[in-house]
C-alpha positions in Angstrom: -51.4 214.0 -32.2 -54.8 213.8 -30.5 -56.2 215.4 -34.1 -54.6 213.2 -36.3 -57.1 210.7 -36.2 -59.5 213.1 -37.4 -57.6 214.6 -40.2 -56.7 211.5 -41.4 -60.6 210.2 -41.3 -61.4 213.7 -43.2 -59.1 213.1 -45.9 -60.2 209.7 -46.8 -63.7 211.0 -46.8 -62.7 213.3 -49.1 -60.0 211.0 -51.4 -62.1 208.3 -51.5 -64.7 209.7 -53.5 -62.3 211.5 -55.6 -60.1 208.2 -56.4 -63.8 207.0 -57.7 -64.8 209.5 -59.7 -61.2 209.4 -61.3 -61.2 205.6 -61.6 -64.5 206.1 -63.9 -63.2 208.8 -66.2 -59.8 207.3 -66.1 -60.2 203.8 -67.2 -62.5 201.9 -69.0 -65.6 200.8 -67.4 -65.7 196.7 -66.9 -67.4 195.3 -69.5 -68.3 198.4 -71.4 -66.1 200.9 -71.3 -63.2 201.9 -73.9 -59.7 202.4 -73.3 -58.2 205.8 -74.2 -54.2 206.2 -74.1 -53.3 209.3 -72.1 -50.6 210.7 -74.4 -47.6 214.0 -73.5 -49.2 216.8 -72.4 -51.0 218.6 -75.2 -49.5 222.0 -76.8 -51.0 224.0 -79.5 -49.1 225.2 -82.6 -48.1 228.7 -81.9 -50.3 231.9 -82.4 -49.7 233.3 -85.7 -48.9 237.1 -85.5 -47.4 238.1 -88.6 -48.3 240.8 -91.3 -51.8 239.8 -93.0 -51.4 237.1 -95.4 -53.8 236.1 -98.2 -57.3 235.6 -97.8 -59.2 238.4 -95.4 -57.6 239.2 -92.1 -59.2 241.1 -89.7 -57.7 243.2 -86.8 -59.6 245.8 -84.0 -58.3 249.2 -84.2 -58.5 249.3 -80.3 -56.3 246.3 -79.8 -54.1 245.6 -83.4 -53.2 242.0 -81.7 -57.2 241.3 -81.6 -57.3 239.5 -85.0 -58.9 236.9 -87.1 -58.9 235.9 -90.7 -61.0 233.9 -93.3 -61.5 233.1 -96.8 -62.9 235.5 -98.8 -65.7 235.3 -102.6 -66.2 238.6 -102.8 -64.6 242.2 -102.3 -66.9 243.7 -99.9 -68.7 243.4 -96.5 -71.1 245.0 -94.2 -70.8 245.2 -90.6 -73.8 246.4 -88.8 -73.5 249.1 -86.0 -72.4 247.2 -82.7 -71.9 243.6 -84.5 -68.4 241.9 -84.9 -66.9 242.2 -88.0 -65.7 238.0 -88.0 -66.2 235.5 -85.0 -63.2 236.0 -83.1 -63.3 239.8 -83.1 -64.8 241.9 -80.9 -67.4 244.5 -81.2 -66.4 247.8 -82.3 -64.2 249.7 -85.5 -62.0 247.1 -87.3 -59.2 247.0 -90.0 -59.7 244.5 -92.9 -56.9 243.5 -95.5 -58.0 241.6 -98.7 -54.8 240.0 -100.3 -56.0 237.5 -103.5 -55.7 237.3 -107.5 -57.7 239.6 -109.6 -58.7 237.5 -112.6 -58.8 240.7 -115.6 -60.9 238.6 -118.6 -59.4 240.8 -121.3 -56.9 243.8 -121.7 -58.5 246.6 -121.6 -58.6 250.1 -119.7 -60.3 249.0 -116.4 -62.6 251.6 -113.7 -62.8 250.5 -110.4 -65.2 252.2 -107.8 -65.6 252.0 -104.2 -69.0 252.0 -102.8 -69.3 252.4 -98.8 -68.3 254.2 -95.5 -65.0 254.1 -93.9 -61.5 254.4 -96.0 -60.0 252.2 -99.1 -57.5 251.8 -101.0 -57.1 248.9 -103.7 -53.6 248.2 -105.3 -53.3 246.1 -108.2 -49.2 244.5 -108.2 -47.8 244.2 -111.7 -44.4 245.2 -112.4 -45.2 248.4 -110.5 -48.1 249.0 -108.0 -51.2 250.5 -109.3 -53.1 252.0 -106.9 -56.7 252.3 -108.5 -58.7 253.8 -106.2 -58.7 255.1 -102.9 -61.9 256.5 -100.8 -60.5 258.9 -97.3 -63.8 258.4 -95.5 -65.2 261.5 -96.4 -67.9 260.7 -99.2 -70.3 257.8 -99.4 -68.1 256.5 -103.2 -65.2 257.1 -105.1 -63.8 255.9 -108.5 -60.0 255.6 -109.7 -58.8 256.8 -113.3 -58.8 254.2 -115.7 -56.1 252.2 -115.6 -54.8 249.5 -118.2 -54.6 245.9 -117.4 -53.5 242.8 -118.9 -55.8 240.0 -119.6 -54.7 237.1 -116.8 -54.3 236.7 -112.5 -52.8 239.9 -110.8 -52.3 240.2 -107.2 -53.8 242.4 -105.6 -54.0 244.4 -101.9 -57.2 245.9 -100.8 -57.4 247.6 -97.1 -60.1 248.8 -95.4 -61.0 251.0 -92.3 -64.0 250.8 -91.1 -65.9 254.4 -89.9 -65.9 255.0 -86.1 -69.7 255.0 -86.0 -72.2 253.5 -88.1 -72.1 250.1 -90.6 -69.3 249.2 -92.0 -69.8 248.8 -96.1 -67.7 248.0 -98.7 -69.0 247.1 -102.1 -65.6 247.7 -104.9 -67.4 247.8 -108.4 -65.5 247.8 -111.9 -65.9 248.4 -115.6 -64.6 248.3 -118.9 -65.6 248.9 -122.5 -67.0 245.0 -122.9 -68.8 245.5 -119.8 -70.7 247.9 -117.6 -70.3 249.0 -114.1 -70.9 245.8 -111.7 -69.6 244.7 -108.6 -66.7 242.3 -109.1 -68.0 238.7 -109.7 -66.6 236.4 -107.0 -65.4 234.3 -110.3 -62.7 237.3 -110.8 -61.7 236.9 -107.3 -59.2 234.0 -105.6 -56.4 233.7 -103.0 -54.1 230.8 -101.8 -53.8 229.4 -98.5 -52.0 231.3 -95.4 -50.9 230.1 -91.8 -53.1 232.6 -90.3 -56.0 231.1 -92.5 -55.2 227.8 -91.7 -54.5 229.0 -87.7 -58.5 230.4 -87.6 -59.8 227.6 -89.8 -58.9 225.3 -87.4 -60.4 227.6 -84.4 -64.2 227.6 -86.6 -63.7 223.9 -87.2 -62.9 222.9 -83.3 -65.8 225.4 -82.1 -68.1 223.7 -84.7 -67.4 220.2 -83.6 -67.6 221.3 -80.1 -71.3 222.4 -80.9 -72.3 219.9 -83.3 -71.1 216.6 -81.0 -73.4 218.5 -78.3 -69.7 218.0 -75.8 -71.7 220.8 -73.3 -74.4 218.2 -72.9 -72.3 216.4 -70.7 -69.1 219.0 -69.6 -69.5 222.4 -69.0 -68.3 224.3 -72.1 -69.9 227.5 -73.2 -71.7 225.8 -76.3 -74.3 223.3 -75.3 -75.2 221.9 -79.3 -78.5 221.4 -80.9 -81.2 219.0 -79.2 -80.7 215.1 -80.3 -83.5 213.9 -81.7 -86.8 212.9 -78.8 -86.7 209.6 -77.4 -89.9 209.9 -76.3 -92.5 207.4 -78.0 -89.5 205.9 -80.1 -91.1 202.3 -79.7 -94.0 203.5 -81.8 -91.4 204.9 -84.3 -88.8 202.4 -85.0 -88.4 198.9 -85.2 -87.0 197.5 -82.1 -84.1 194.8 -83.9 -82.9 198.0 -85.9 -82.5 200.3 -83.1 -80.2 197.3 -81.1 -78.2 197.4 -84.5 -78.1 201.1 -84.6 -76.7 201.7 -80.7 -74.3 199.1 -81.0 -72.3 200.6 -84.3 -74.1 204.0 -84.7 -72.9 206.3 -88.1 -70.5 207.7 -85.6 -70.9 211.3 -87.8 -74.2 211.4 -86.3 -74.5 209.2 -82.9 -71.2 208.6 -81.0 -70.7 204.7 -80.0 -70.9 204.8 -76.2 -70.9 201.1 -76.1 -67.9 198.7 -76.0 -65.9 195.3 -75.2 -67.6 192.1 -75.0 -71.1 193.2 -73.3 -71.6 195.9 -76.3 -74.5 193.5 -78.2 -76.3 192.5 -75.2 -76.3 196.0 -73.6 -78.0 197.4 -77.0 -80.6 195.0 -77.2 -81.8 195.8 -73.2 -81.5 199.5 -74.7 -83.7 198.7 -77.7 -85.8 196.8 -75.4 -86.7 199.4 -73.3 -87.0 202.0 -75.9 -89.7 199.5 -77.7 -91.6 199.9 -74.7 -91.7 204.0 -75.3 -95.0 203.8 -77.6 -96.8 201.2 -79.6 -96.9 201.2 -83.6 -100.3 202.3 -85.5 -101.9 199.7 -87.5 -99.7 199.5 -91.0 -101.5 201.5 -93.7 -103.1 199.3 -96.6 -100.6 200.6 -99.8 -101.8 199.8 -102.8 -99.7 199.5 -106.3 -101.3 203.2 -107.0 -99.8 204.3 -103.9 -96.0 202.5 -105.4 -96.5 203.9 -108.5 -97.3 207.2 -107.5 -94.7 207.5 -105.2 -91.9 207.1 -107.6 -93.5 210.1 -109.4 -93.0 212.2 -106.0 -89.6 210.7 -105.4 -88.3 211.5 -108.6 -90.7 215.0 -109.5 -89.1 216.4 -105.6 -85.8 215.7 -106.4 -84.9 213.4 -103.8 -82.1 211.5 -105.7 -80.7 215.1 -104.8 -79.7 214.4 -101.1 -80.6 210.5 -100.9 -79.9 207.0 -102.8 -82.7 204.7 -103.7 -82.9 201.8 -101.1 -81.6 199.3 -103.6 -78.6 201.8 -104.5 -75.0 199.9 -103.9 -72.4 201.5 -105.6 -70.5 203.3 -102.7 -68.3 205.5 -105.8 -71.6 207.7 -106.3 -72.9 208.1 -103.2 -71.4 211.4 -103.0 -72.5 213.1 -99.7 -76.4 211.5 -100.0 -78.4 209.8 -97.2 -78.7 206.4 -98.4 -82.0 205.0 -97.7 -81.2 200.8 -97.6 -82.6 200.5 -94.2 -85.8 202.2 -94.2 -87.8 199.6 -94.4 -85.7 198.0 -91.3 -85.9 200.9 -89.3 -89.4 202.3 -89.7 -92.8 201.3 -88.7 -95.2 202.1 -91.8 -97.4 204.1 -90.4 -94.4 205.8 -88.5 -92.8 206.3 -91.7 -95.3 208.4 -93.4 -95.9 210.7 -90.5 -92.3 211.0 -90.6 -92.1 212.4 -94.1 -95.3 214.8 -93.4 -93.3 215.9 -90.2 -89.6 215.5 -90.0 -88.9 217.6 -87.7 -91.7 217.1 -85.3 -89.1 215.1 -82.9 -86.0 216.2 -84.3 -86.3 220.0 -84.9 -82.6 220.1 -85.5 -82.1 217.4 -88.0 -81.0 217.4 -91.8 -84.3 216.3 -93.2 -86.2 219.4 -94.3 -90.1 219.6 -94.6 -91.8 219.4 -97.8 -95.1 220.1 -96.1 -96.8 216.7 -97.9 -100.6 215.9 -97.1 -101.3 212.1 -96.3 -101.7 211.3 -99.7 -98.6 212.5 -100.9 -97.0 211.3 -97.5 -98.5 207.7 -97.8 -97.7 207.1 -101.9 -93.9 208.1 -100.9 -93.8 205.5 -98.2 -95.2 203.0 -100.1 -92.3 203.9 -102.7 -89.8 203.5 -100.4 -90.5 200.3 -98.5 -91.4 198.9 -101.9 -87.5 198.9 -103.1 -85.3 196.5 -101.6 -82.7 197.4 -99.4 -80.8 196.2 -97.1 -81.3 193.0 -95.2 -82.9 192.7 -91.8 -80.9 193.2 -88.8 -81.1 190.1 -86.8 -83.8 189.5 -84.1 -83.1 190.5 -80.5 -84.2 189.6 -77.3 -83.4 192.4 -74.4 -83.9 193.2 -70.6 -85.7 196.2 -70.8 -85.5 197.0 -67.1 -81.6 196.9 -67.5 -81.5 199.0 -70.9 -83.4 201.5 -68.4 -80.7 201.4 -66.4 -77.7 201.8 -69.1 -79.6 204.6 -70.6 -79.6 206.3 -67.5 -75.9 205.6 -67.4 -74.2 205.7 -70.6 -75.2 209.4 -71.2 -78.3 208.8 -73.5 -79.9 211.3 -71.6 -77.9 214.3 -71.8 -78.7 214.6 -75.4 -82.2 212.6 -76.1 -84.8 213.8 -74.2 -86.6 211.1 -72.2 -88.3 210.3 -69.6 -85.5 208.7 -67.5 -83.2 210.2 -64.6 -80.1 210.8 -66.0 -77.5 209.7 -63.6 -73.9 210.3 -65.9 -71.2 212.7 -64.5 -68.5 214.1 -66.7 -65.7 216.3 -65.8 -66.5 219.4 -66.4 -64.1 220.2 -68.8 -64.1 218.3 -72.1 -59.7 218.2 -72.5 -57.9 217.2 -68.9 -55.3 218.8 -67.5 -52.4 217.8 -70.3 -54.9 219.0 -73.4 -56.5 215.6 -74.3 -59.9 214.8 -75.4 -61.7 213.6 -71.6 -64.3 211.8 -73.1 -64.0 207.9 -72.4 -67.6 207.0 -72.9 -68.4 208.1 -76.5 -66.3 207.9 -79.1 -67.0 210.1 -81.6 -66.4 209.6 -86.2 -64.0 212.6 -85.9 -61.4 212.9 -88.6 -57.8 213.2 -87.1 -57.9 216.9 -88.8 -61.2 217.5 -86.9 -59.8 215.9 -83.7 -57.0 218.3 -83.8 -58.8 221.4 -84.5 -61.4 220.5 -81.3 -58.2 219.9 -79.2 -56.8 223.6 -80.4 -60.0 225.7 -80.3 -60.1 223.7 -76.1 -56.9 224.7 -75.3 -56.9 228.1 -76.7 -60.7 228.8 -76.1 -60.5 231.7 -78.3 -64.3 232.5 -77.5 -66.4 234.5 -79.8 -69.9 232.9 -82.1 -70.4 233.0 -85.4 -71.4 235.5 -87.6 -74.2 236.2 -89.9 -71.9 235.2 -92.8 -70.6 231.9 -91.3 -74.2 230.8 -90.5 -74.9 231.0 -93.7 -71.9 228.9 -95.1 -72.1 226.4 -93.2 -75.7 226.0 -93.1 -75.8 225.8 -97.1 -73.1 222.5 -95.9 -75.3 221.3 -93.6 -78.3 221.8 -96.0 -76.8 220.2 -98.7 -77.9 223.2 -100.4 -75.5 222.8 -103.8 -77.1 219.4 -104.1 -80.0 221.2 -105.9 -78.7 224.7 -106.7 -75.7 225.8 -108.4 -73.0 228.1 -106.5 -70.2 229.9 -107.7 -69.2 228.1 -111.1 -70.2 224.8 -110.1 -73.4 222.6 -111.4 -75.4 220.7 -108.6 -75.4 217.4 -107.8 -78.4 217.0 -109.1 -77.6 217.3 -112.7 -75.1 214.2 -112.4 -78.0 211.9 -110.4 -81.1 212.9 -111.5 -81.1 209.9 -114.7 -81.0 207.2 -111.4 -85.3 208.5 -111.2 -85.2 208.3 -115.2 -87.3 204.4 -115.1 -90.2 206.2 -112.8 -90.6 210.0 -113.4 -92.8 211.2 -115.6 -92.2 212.4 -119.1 -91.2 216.2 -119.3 -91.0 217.0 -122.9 -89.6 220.2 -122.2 -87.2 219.1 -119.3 -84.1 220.6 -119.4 -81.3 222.7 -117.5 -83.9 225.6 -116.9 -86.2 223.5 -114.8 -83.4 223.0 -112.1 -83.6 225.3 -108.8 -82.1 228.9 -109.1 -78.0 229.4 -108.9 -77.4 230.9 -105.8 -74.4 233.0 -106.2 -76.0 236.2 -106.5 -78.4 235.7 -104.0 -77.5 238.3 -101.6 -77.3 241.1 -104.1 -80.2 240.1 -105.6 -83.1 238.9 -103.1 -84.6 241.5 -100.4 -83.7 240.2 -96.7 -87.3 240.0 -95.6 -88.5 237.9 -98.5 -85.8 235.2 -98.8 -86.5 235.2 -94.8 -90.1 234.7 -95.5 -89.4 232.1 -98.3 -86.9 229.8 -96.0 -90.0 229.8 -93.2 -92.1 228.7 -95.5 -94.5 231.8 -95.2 -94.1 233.2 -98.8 -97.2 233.8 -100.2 -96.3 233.1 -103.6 -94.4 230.4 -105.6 -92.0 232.2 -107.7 -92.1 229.1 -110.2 -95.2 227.5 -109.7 -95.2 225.4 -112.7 -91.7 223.3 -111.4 -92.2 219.8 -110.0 -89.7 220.2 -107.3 -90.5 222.1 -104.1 -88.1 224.4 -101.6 -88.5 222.5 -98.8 -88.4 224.4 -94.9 -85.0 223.8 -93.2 -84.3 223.7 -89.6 -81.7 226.7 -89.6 -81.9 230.3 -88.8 -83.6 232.0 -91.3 -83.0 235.9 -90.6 -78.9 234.7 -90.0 -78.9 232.5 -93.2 -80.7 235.7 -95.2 -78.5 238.5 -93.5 -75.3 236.3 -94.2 -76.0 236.0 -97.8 -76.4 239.9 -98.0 -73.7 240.9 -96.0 -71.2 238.8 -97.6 -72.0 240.5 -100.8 -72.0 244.0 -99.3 -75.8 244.8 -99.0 -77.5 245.5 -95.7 -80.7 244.2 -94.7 -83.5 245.2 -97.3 -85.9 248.4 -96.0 -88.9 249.7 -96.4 -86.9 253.1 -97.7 -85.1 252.7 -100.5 -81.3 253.2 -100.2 -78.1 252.7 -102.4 -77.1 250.5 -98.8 -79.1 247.6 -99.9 -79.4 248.1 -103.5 -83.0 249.1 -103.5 -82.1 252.4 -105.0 -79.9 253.5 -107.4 -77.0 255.8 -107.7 -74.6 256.9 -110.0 -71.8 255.1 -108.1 -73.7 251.9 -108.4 -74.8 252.3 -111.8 -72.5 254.2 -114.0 -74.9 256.8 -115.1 -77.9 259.0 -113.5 -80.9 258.5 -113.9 -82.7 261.2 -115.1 -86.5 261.2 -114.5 -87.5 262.5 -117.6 -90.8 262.9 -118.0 -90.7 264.5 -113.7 -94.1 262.7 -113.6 -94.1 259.7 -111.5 -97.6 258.8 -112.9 -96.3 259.4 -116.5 -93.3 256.9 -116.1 -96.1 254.4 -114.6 -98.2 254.5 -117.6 -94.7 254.5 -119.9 -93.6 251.5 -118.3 -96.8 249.8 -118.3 -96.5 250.4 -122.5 -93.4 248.7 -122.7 -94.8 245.2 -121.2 -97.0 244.0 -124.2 -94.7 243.1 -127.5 -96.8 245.7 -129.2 -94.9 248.8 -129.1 -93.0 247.7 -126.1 -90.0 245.5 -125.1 -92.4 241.7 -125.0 -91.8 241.1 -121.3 -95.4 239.6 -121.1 -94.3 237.1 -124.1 -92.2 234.8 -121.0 -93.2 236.5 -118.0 -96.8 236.6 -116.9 -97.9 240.3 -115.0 -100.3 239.6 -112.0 -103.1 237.9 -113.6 -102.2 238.0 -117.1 -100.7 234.9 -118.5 -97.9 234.6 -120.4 -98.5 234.8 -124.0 -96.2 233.1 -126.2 -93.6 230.8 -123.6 -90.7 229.2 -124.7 -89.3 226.1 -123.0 -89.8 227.4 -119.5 -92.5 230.5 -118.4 -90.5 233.7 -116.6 -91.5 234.3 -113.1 -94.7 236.7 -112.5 -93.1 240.5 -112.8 -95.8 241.5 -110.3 -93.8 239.6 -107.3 -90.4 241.6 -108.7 -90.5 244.6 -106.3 -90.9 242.4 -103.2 -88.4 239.9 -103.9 -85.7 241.6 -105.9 -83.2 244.5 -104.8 -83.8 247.2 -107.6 -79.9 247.2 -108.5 -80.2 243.9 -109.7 -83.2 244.8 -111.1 -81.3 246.7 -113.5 -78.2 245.3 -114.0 -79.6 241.9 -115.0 -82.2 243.6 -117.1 -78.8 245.8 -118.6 -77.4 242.3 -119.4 -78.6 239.3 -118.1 -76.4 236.9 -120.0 -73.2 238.8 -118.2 -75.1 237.2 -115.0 -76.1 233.7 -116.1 -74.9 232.9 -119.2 -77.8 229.7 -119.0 -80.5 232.1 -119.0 -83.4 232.5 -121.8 -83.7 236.0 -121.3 -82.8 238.4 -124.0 -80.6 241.5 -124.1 -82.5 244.0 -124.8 -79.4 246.9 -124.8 -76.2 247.2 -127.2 -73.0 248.6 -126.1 -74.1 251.8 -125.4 -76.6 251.1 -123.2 -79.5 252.0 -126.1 -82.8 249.4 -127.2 -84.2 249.5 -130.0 -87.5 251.5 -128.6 -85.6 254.7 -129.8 -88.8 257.0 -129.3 -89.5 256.0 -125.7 -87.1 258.3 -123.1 -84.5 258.4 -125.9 -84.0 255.1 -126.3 -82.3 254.7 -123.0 -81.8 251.0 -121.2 -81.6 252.5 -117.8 -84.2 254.8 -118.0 -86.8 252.2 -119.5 -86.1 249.5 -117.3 -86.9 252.3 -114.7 -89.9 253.3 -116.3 -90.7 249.0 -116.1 -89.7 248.9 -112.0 -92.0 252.2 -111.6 -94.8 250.6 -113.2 -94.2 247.1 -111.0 -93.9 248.9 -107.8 -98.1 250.5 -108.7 -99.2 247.2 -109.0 -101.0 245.8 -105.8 -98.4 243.4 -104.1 
C-alpha cells in the first residue's frame, strides 16, 4: 500500500495528458472546431479474388494472389527490367489478361501479329473460339493465319507472360485487305466494368486523394503530397479583404475549411491580417487602353478560354471544368498579378497554372485585360488582429502545408482513420465526394502500398493538366473547339483559321514522338517550335516530364527512344512491324540519301517541300496551314510512325491535309524510282532526313 500513492500520481501524469490530447481530436474545438459523428466501426468491402474479369488484370508469377487490375486503350505494354508491371504489384515476372470487345470495321479475312518478348496467345469468342495467334517465348514476333471475321464487337481474351529476364513488350498488330499492318487503334478496343476494376479503382482513387489533400502533412502516412503554395510575402501578393473571404469558405477542392462555428469570420480576418503584413504591394503599373486592347489579343491568340472563363462569365452550364477568373481583380495586387502570369509557379511549383514564359510586355497587356472585365463584386472590408491570426495560423494547421515563417504548433494523430476506420481529421474538412471519401477510407484500411506507375502518371497528369482542353484524345474534340467563339469579339482576324490551327491529337503520341524529345518539349528546352506559325503556345507544366513521356510510350508498347535504332521503340523497322522487308536497293547508303533528297521538290519527286519546309527552305506553295519542317522529323518522330503515317496518313487522322501518296498495293506513282515502292521511298525520304544536320 505504501506504493499506491505513487502509482496512482504516475498514472494521472500519464492520463491526464492523454485525456487532452483526446479531448482535442475528439470533439470540436470551442468556438472553432467542427463536429464529426463517430459512426460503427469501419469495414471494407471484401477482397476480390476471382478469375480475371474485363479490363487488364495483373497477377505475379511468384505469388498468383499478388494482383491488381485497370482499364485498358490499347493491346500492349512494356515493362522495363526491375519496374512493376501496375501500382499494386511488385517488382519481378507478371501474368497479364486482357478481356474487352474487338471492334472488326468490316468483314474481311483479318492477320493479327504479335510483336514482343514473353508468351501470347489472343482468342477471338464467336460461336467457336478462334485462337489467332499465339507467340511460345522463343522468337522476338509471331503472326496467326488469316482468319475471317464479321464486321461488329467480338469478345475477346488476350494473355500474356512476361519473360523471366528482360522488358516485358507486347505490341499485337493486325491487317486486312482495306488496310495495312498497324497496331490495333485503341478505337477498335473497349471493355465493360468488373468488381476487380472497380475494387483497384477505388485503391488509385483513395491513394490519390491521400496525396493530393497533403493528409501526411499533418499524420504520418507514407505519402506526404505536393507543397501548398508559399505564404511567404503573401501581403504583397493578394489583397487582404479577399484572402479573409477565401480562409473562411475556401473552394474546398483546393483548400480545406479549417475554420468553423460562430468565431469562423473573425478568426479569418486576424489570419488575413497577419498575412497582409507578409510583404507590401509594388506601386500599380500605369495600363493603358493599348495595354486592354492588346491583351484581349493574347487572351484569346493563347487559348485561354481553354482552361478559364472571362471574369464577367456567369453562366454556371458552360463552365465545364475551367478556372473561372471573376475575382481576379479582388484577389490580386496589379503589379502582383502580372509577375504572377510571367511566373506561376515561382511560389506554387505544384499548381495547375502552367508557364507561358511571357516577357513584361506580354505579362502587363494580359493583366490589364483581365482586371479590365468586370467580375465579381468586392468582398467586404475587414478589420483583423494580426497578432491573434499569428496565433491561429500556428494552430489551425496552416503551417503544415504553406510554408511560412511561423512555428507550427498542430498535433494530429498519427494515423489519418482511428481505431474503427473513420476519417480522424476534425480540423479540416475537406470538398471530397462521398465516392472519393469512401475510396480514401478503403485504400486506409487496406493500405495496399505500392506508387504509381509511369503509365498512371501520365493519365492523370493529362486530368490534372487539363490537357484535352486543348488537344484531342481518343475520338473526342477538345474543349476548346466548343469555347473558343466566347474570344470571337477580341481576337484577331485569322482568315485561314480553322480546325488545323488547333494543338496536335494526342492519341498517338507514344508511338509516334521519341521519349527524349517530348521530355525536352514538356521542360521547355526544345530547341525548335514544331509549328512556329500558330498563335497558341505549349505552355511548361509542373509534372514529371520523363514519367509523363515514358507513360505515354509504354502504354502504347514502345520503350524509351535510343540513340540505336531498334524495332523496341519503333525507331527501326522490321518485317513484323511493317508487313514487308525492306530491301536496300540500291546497297548504297549515300545513293538512297541523294534518291531521297530527289523526291522532296515536286519536280520529279513526291512535292513534300510544296507544305512542308526542309531546314531552311520555305515552303513553296502552302495550303490553309504550312507542314512542320521535315528537318526536325528524325529527332522527334519514331521511324515506324514515320512510315505508317506516310503509308496512309488519313487511316491516322482522318482531319489531316496530307495526301496519300500509295494505292492499295503499297505502289506511288514515281514508278521509275526503287520500283515504285511506298516503303522503300519513304525510306529513301527518312535516309535523306537523318544526313541533314539536326
Amino acid at each position: 500500500m505504501k506504493n499506491l500513492g505513487r502509482w496512482i500520481g504516475v498514472a494521472c501524469m500519464v492520463a491526464v495528458p492523454a485525456a487532452a490530447i483526446f479531448y482535442l481530436y475528439s470533439k470540436p474545438e470551442a468556438g472553432g472546431g467542427r463536429e464529426v459523428e463517430e459512426g460503427p466501426p469501419y469495414v471494407p468491402p471484401p477482397l476480390y479474388s476471382g478469375p480475371p474479369e474485363e479490363g487488364l488484370s495483373f497477377a505475379s508469377q511468384a505469388d498468383p494472389k499478388k494482383t491488381d487490375a485497370r482499364s485498358f486503350a490499347h493491346l500492349a505494354l512494356y515493362v522495363p527490367e526491375g519496374e512493376r508491371a501496375s501500382s499494386f504489384l511488385p517488382e519481378g515476372a507478371f501474368t497479364a489478361t486482357f478481356k474487352g470487345k474487338l471492334k472488326v470495321p468490316t468483314r474481311d479475312r483479318y492477320t493479327f501479329t504479335f510483336v514482343g518478348t514473353g508468351k501470347f496467345e489472343l482468342v477471338v469468342h464467336e460461336k467457336t473460339d478462334k485462337t489467332v495467334v499465339t507467340a511460345d517465348g522463343s522468337a522476338e514476333h509471331a503472326s496467326g493465319k488469316r482468319t475471317r471475321l464479321k464486321r461488329g464487337e467480338h469478345r475477346f481474351t488476350a494473355r500474356y507472360t512476361s519473360p523471366a529476364k528482360g522488358p516485358a513488350i507486347l505490341r499485337v498488330y493486325w491487317e486486312c485487305s482495306e488496310f495495312a499492318r498497324e497496331p490495333i487503334p485503341q478505337s477498335a478496343l473497349g471493355h465493360g466494368a468488373s468488381e476487380s476494376l472497380a475494387q483497384f479503382s477505388r485503391w488509385r482513387s483513395g491513394r490519390r486523394e491521400l496525396y493530393w489533400q497533403r493528409c501526411g502533412q499533418c499524420h504520418a502516412e507514407e505519402t506526404r503530397g505536393p507543397v501548398a503554395p508559399s505564404l511567404g510575402g503573401v501581403g504583397a501578393r493578394l489583397r487582404e479583404d479577399w484572402m479573409a473571404q477565401w480562409i473562411e469558405d475556401p473552394d474546398t477542392t483546393r483548400m480545406p475549411k479549417v475554420l468553423h462555428g460562430s468565431s469562423a469570420s473573425a478568426d479569418a480576418a486576424d489570419i488575413a491580417a497577419f498575412l497582409a503584413t507578409q510583404g507590401k504591394a509594388s506601386t500599380a503599373p500605369q495600363f493603358t487602353d493599348d495595354d486592354r486592347e492588346r491583351g484581349g489579343v493574347i487572351f484569346a491568340d493563347s487559348g485561354c478560354i481553354a482552361c478559364h472563363t472571362l471574369p464577367e462569365h456567369h453562366d454556371e452550364a458552360t463552365v465545364a471544368n475551367r478556372v473561372k477568373l471573376d475575382i481576379v481583380a479582388a484577389k490580386f495586387h496589379p503589379a502582383a498579378l502580372v509577375d504572377y502570369l510571367r511566373q506561376p509557379d515561382r511560389h506554387s511549383p505544384r499548381g495547375g497554372m502552367p508557364n507561358f514564359g511571357f516577357d513584361e510586355s506580354t505579362a502587363q497587356a494580359l493583366a490589364a485585360f483581365l482586371l479590365s472585365r468586370s467580375g465579381a463584386n468586392a468582398p467586404p472590408s475587414v478589420s483583423g488582429d494580426a497578432a491573434r491570426g499569428k496565433r491561429l495560423i500556428a494552430t489551425k494547421g496552416c503551417v503544415s502545408c504553406h510554408g511560412i515563417a511561423v512555428q507550427n504548433e498542430m498535433r494530429a494523430p498519427g494515423r489519418a482513420v482511428t481505431k474503427n476506420g473513420s476519417i480522424s481529421c476534425r480540423v479540416a474538412e475537406y470538398g471530397l465526394s462521398a465516392e472519393d471519401e469512401t475510396a480514401l477510407q478503403e485504400y486506409l484500411a487496406r493500405r495496399p502500398g505500392g506508387s504509381p506507375i509511369a503509365v498512371e502518371t501520365a493519365e492523370y497528369g493529362m486530368q490534372r493538366g487539363r490537357c484535352t482542353n486543348c488537344h484531342g484524345w481518343r475520338g473526342e474534340e477538345p474543349l476548346l473547339v466548343r469555347v473558343r467563339g466566347e474570344t470571337a469579339a477580341f481576337a484577331e482576324e485569322d482568315p485561314e483559321a480553322g480546325v488545323q490551327h488547333l494543338p496536335p491529337d494526342l492519341t498517338y503520341t507514344g508511338s509516334k514522338l521519341r521519349t527524349e524529345w517530348l521530355v525536352g518539349w514538356l521542360k521547355g528546352e526544345a530547341k525548335d517550335r514544331p509549328r512556329p506559325w500558330m498563335h497558341m503556345r505549349m505552355p511548361v507544366f509542373s509534372l514529371d516530364p520523363e514519367a509523363f513521356a515514358r507513360g505515354f510510350a509504354f502504354a502504347a508498347g514502345y520503350g524509351p527512344s535510343s540513340a540505336k535504332p531498334h524495332w523496341r521503340d519503333g525507331t527501326a523497322l522490321v518485317a513484323a512491324t511493317m508487313g514487308t522487308d525492306f530491301d536496300a536497293e540500291p546497297a548504297s547508303l549515300a545513293d538512297l540519301v541523294k534518291i531521297g533528297e530527289k523526291l522532296i521538290p515536286r519536280d520529279g519527286g513526291l512535292g513534300c517541300i510544296q507544305c512542308h519546309g526542309v531546314g531552311d527552305r520555305p515552303a513553296q506553295e502552302v495550303f490553309e496551314a504550312p507542314g512542320i519542317n521535315l528537318q526536325q522529323t528524325p529527332s522527334r518522330i519514331r521511324k515506324e510512325f514515320f512510315h505508317r503515317w506516310c503509308l496512309d496518313p488519313l487511316r491516322i487522322d482522318p482531319s489531316t491535309k496530307m495526301t496519300r501518296f500509295t494505292d492499295a498495293e503499297g505502289l506511288t506513282g514515281l514508278t521509275d524510282v526503287l520500283e515504285g515502292r511506298g516503303q522503300a521511298q519513304f525510306e529513301a525520304i527518312w535516309r535523306y532526313l537523318e544526313s541533314l544536320p539536326r
